[in-house]
BAKELUM-838648 format. One line per 5 residues: their letters; for each residue x, y, z of C-alpha. Coordinates in nm, 4 decimals. Layout:
a) X/Y/Z  ...
//
This chain:
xxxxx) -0.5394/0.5344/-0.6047  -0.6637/0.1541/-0.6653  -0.2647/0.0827/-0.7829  -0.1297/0.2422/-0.4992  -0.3571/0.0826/-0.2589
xxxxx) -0.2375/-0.2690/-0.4594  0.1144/-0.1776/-0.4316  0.0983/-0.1009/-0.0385  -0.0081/-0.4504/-0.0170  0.2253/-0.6065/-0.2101
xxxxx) 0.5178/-0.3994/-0.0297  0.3604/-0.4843/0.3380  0.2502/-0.9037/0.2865  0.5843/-1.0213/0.2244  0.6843/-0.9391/0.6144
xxxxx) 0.3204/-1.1238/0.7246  0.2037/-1.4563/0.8271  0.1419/-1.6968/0.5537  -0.2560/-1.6376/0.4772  -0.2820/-1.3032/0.6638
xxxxx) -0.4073/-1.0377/0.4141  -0.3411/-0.6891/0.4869  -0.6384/-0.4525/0.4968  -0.6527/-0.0802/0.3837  -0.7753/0.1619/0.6625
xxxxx) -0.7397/0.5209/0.5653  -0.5141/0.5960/0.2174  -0.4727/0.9598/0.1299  -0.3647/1.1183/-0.1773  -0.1728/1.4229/-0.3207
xxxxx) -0.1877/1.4638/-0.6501  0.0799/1.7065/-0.7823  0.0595/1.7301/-1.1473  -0.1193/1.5038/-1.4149  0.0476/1.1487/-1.4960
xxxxx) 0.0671/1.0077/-1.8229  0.1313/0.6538/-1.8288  0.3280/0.4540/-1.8012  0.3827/0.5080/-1.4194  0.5809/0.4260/-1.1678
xxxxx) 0.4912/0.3242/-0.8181  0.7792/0.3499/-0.5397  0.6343/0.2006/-0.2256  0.8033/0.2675/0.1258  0.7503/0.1076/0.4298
xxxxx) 0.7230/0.3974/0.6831  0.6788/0.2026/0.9911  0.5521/-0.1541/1.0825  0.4170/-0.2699/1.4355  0.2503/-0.5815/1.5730
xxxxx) -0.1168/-0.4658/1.4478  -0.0354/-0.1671/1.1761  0.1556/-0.0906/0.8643  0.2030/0.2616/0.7591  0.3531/0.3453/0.3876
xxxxx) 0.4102/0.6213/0.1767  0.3628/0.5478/-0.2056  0.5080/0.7300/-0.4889  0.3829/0.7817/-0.7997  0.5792/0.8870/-1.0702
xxxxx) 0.4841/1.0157/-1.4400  0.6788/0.8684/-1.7492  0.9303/1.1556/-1.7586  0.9707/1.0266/-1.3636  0.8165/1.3520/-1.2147
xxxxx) 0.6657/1.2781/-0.9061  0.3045/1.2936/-0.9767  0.1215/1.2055/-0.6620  0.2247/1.0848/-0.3068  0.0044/0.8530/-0.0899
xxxxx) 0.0340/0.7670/0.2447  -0.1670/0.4824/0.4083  -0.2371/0.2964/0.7183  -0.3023/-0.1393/0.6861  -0.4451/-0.3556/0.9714
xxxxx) -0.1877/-0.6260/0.9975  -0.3159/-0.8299/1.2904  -0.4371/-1.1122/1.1179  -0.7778/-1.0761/1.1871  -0.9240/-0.8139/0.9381
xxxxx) -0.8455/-1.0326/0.5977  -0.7491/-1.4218/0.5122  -0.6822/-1.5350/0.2134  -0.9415/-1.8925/0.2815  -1.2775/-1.8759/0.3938
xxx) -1.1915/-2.0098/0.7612  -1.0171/-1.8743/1.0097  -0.6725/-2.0281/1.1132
//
């Protein structure tokens, strides 16, 4: 869950201010069937509003069976995460 938490981030900070980090708020998992490594992780932007992200990640097993699905919810407004100590 830690990598698909990363890769939500990664898929959501490229449409954000420069220095805004996005937050997690809730992230909940399905887990379908073990995963041997390596895995995949397919990340989809769902929807994306003024103050929230919402994404569906995909996890994948090395024979590229779908393994888990996680969907997740990310404070965008600016003010839950910065990337420097102050404030802009």
């Amino acid at each position: 869950m830690a990598c698909a938490d990363h890769t939500m981030a990664i898929a959501l900070i490229y449409g954000l201010d420069p220095g805004t980090m996005p937050a997690t708020a809730p992230l909940n998992t399905d887990f379908l069937r073990p995963a041997f490594p390596p895995l995949t992780f397919q990340a989809v932007v769902d929807r994306c509003g003024r103050t929230m992200g919402f994404l569906t990640i995909i996890v994948r097993d090395r024979n590229g069976n779908m393994a888990a699905k996680c969907h997740g919810t990310m404070p965008i407004d600016g003010s839950s995460r910065f990337l420097s100590d102050a404030a802009p």
